[in-house]
N, C-alpha and C positions, 0 to 999 in steps of 0.2 A: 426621595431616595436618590444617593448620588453611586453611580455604577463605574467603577472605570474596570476596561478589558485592557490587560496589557496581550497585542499579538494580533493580527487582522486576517489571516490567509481563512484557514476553514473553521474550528471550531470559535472562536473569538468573532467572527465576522456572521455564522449562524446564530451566535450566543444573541448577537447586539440586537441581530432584528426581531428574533423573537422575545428579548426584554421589548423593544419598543409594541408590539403588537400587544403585553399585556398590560402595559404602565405605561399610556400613553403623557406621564410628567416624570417618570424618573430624566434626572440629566444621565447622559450613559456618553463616554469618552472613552474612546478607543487608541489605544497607543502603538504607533508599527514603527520598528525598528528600520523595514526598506522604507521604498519609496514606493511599493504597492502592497493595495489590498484585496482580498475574497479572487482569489487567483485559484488554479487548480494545475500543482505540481505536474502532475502527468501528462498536462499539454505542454511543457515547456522544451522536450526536445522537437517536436513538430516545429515551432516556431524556426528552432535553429534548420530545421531541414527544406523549411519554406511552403509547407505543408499550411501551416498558419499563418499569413501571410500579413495581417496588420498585427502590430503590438497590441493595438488596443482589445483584439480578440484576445487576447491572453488573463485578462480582468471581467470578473461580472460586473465589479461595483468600484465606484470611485470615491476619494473623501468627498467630491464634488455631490456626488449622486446619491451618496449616505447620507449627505445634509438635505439634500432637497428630498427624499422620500421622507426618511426616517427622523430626521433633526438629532442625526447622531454624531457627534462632536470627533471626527478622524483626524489623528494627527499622526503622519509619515514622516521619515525621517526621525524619530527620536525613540531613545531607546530609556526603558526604563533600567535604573541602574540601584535601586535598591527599594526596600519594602520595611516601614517600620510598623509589625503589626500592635504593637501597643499603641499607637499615638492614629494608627490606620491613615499611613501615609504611605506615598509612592514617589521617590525620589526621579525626576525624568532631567534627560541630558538630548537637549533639540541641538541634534548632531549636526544642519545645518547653518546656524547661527553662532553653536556654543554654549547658548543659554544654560543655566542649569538651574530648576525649579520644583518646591513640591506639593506635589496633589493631593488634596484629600478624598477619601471612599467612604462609604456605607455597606458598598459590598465591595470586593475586587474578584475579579474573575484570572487567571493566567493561562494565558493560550500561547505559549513559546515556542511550541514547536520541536523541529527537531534540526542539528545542524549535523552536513556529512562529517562521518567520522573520515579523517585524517592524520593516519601513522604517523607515527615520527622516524620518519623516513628522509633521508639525505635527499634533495633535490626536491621537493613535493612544493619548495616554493618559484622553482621557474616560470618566465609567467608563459610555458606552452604545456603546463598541466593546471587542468583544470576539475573544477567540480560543479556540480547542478542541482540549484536546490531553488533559488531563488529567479525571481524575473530578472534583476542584475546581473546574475552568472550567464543567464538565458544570454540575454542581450551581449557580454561580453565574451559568448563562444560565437555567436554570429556573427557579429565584429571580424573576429579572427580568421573564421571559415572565409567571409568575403575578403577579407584584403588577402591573406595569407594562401588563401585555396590549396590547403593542404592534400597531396595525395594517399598519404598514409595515418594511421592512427591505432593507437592503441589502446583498449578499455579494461583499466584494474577493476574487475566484477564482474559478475553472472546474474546480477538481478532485475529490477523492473526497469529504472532510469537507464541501465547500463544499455539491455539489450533494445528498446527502445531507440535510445540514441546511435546504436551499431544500424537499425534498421537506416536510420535519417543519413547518417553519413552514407552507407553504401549505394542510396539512390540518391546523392549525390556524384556518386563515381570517387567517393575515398575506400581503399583498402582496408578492410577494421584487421585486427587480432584482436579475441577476447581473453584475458590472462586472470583463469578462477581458480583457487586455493581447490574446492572441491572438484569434486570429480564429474561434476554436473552443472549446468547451467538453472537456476529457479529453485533455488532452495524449498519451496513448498512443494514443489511438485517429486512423486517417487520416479526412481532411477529409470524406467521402462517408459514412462508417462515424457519424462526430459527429453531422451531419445529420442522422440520426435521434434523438440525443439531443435536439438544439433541438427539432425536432418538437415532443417530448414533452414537454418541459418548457415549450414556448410554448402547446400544447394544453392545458395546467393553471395555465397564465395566471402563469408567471413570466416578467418581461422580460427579456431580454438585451443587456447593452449592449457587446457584442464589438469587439473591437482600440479599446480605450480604455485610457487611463490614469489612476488615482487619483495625486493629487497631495499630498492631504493632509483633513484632516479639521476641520470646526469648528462646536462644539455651538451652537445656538441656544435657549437654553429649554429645552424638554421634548422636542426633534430635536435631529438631528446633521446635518450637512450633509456630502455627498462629495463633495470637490470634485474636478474630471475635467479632465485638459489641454485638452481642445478643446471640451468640451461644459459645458453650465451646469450647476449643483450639483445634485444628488439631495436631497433631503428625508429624511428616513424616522425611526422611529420607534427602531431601530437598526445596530448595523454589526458583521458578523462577519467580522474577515480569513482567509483561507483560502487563503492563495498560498504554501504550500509550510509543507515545516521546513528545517533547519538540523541539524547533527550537532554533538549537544553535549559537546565535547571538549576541553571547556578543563583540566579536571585532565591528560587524556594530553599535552597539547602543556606545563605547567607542570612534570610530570616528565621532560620531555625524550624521550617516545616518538615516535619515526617516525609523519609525518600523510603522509592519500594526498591523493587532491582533493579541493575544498571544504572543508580543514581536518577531514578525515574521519580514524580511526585506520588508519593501515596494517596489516594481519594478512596469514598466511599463508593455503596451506587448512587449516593443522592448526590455526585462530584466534589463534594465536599473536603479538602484537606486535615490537617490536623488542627489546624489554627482557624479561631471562628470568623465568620464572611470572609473567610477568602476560599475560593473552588478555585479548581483547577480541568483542563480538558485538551483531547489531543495528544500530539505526538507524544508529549512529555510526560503523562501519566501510566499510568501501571495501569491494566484491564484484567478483568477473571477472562481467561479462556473459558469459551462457552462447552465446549467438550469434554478438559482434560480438569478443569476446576482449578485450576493454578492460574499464577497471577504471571504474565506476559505483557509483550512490548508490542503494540498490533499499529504500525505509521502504517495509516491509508484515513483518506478521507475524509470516507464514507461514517466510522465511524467517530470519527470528530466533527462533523455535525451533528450527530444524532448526539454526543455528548455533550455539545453545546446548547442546544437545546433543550436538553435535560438539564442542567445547569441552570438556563434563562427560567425555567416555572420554577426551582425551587428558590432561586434568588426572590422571583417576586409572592415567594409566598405558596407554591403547591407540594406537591410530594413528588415528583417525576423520581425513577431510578430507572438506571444502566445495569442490566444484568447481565452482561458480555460480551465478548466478541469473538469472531468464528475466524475473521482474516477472508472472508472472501474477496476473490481479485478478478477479473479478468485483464488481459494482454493481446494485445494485435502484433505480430510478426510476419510480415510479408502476406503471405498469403495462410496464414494460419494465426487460430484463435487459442492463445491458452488458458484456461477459466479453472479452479480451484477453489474450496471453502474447506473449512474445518482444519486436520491435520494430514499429514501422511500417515506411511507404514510405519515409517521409520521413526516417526515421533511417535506414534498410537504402540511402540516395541518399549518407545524409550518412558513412554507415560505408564508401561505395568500394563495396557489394556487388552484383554482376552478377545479376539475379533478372528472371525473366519474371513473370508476372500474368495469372489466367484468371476473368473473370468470369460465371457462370451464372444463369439463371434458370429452370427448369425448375420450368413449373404455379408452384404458390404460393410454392415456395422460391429462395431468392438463395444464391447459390454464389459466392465467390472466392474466389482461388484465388493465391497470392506462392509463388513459388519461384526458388533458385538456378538461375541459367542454367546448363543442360547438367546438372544434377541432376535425379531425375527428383523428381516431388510438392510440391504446396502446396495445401491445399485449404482453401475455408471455406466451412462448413455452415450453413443459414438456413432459416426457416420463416415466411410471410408475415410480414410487419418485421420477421422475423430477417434482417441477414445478418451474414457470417462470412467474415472475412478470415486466413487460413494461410502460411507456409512450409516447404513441404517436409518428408515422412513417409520414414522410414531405409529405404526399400528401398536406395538407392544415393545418396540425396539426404539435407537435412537439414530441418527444420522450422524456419522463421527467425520466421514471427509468426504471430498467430492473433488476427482480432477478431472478438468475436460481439454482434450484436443482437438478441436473439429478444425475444416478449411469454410467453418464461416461461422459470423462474430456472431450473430443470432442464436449462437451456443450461450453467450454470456448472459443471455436470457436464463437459461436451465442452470449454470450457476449461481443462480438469483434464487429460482424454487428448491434449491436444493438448500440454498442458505434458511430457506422461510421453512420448508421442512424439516429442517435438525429441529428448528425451535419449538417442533410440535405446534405449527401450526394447521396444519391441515393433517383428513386422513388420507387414506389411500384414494379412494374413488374419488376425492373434491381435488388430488394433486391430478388424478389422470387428467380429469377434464381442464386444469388450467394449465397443463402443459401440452393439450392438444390447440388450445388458445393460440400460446406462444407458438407452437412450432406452423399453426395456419398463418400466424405473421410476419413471423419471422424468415420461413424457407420457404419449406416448399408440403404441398400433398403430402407425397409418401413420408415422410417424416415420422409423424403422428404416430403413423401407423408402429415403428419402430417402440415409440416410446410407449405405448399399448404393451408391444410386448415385451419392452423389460420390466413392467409393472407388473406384469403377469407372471414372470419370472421370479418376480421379487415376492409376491405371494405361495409361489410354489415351492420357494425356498424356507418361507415360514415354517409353510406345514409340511416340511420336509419330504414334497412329492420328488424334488431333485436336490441333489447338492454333486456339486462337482466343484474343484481345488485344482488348481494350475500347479507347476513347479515353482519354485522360488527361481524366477529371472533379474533378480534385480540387479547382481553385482555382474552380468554379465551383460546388462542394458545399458551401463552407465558410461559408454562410451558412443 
């Protein structure tokens, strides 16, 4: 069996090795458009801030190191530029040479990824704005940082890459401004839960310039100017956009494969596309929301490996399926952890979903709490500036979201059980004991004890020994 992956970062690069661990003679060829592979997006602004210090930390695996474990055939630098699935061929163009050649499959896999979206906005091609997606971008904002040593900057977004790299640059000693359309920094996170993000990042002297709009961009000299619908132009030294990606799937829709939203590839759970042997996995495909039962856009990771994966056994012949994803994330910002699964308020309003809300503060910890009405549990677990927002734990209920702010990352553990819990995997009494696990690991003693009692809490709320309901603070938090 002859396997080619076009894409090598996460799902494409999980795929490979577990084809090779089941079919130790498939040939399996893997195609990357950079010059690197099995990388992980989210350490790429460290690198720029020096945090990460060699490049080569920035890669697990190398074509080098693919061959010698796996005998897996990586070829970087070349992009694949077209797909005939009737003749099951893969048109590739070896970007450094020129070459252009075509390959034959038995299966094809497409791991493409996702690329920043990028407005068509006046100026966006100066080269002192930038974007990050790639070890290439990585490497050519570092570049710039060192010769240039810019002292100001300005970042179009309020999400993960964005607020990450505001962290990197200001302990480097640049000025950030963050300039977000919403009215809030972290889109997954609800308006009061945010709130603490700003905190933090206003407490280390990055500005925030919320529910603004960029309009476009235009260099001055040795600045760049942001220009903003309602407010006068930003200065700065440069410009990183960070308002999303895009699912890059222009080969699937060129060979006529079925697109879900956003021009994303359609798959089954078995990863499968519309067109036979070819799957698809990662940023580019459409996933069921595990909550809301709709089909969403979920760029992380975590769950393109595990699609990969799933992929790898049905390619060689099992039945693996993908039944979801939930979007759990965790974030480091200075001295606070922000950690999230499932949905917020504001989506669980806009999905139709009937959910009550328990908000706690008990001594130093903040407790809320989202749950389906007439299901019993929702809980969210906190520790002074932690707090933590839940839906619903499998006694007889479900888990619909969970967002946590604590001042230490050992929370990103409890966004993890909160994630395993939606899925019904555990009950009540087998979560208490494995998150007093985590928390004897992770922190400290008293901990534990906390999470004890919002279990308990969450029990008492079943059987309706308490119920208590906050005000609605949200449109009053989101500043």
């Amino acid at each position: 069996m002859k396997v080619v992956i076009v894409g090598g970062v996460a799902g494409g690069a999980s795929a490979a090795a577990r084809i090779r661990r089941l079919d130790e003679h498939a040939q399996i060829i893997m195609i990357e458009r950079s010059g690197y592979v099995s990388y992980a997006n989210c350490g790429l602004p460290y690198y720029v801030g020096g945090v990460i210090k060699e490049q080569e930390e920035l890669t697990l695996q190398t074509p080098e190191s693919f061959w010698d474990r796996f005998r897996i055939d990586v070829r970087v630098q070349q992009e694949a530029t077209a797909i005939n699935p009737t003749e099951k061929t893969v048109t590739v163009h070896a970007l450094d040479s020129g070459k252009v050649y075509t390959e034959t499959y038995d299966k094809l896999l497409l791991a493409p990824g996702a690329k920043p979206t990028v407005p068509a906005l006046s100026g966006v091609d100066s080269e002192r704005v930038f974007t990050l997606r790639t070890v290439e971008d990585t490497l050519r904002i570092r570049r710039f940082v060192e010769d240039q040593k810019p002292k100001t900057a300005v970042l179009a977004g309020g999400g993960f890459i964005g607020l990450e790299m505001a962290e990197n640059l200001v302990e480097m000693g640049v000025s950030v401004t963050i300039v977000q359309r919403l009215k809030q920094l972290l889109a997954p996170l609800d308006a009061d839960m945010a709130s603490f993000v700003h905190a933090e990042m206003r407490r280390h002297g990055v500005a925030l310039r919320l529910d603004e709009t960029v309009t476009g961009f235009r260099q001055d000299g040795d600045s760049v100017l942001t220009l903003l619908e309602e407010s006068e132009p930003l200065r700065s030294d440069m410009v990183l956009l960070a308002i999303g990606v895009t699912p890059d799937t222009h080969l699937a829709k060129e060979a006529g494969l079925e697109l879900g939203i956003r021009g994303s590839i359609a798959v089954n759970e078995r990863m499968e596309t519309s067109v036979p042997d070819i799957y698809a996995v990662g940023d580019a495909v459409e996933v069921t929301h595990f909550v809301t039962g709709q089909k969403a856009l979920i760029s992380l990771a975590g769950p393109a490996n595990k699609q990969g994966r799933i992929a790898a056994d049905n390619i060689c012949g099992g039945n693996s399926r993908f039944h979801g994803s939930q979007g759990s994330s965790v974030l480091k910002l200075f001295g606070l952890t922000a950690a999230s699964t499932g949905i917020n308020e504001k989506a669980a309003q806009a999905a139709g979903i009937a959910y009550d809300k328990v908000v706690l503060f008990p001594a130093s910890h903040a407790i809320i709490s989202l749950f389906r009405r007439n299901d019993p549990v929702v809980i969210e677990i906190g520790t002074l500036a932690l707090r933590m927002q839940l839906l619903t734990l499998p006694l007889q209920g479900t888990v619909i979201m969970g967002n946590m702010m604590p001042q230490s990352i050992g929370y990103g553990f409890r966004a993890t059980l909160v994630s395993t819990a939606r899925q019904g995997i555990f009950l009540i009494p087998l979560l208490i004991v494995l998150t007093l696990s985590l928390g004897l690991l992770g922190i400290q003693c008293a901990q534990p004890l906390a999470d004890i009692a919002t279990f308990l809490l969450a029990l008492f709320v079943i059987r309706g020994i308490f119920k208590e309901f906050p005000e609605d603070v949200s449109s009053s938090a989101a500043q």
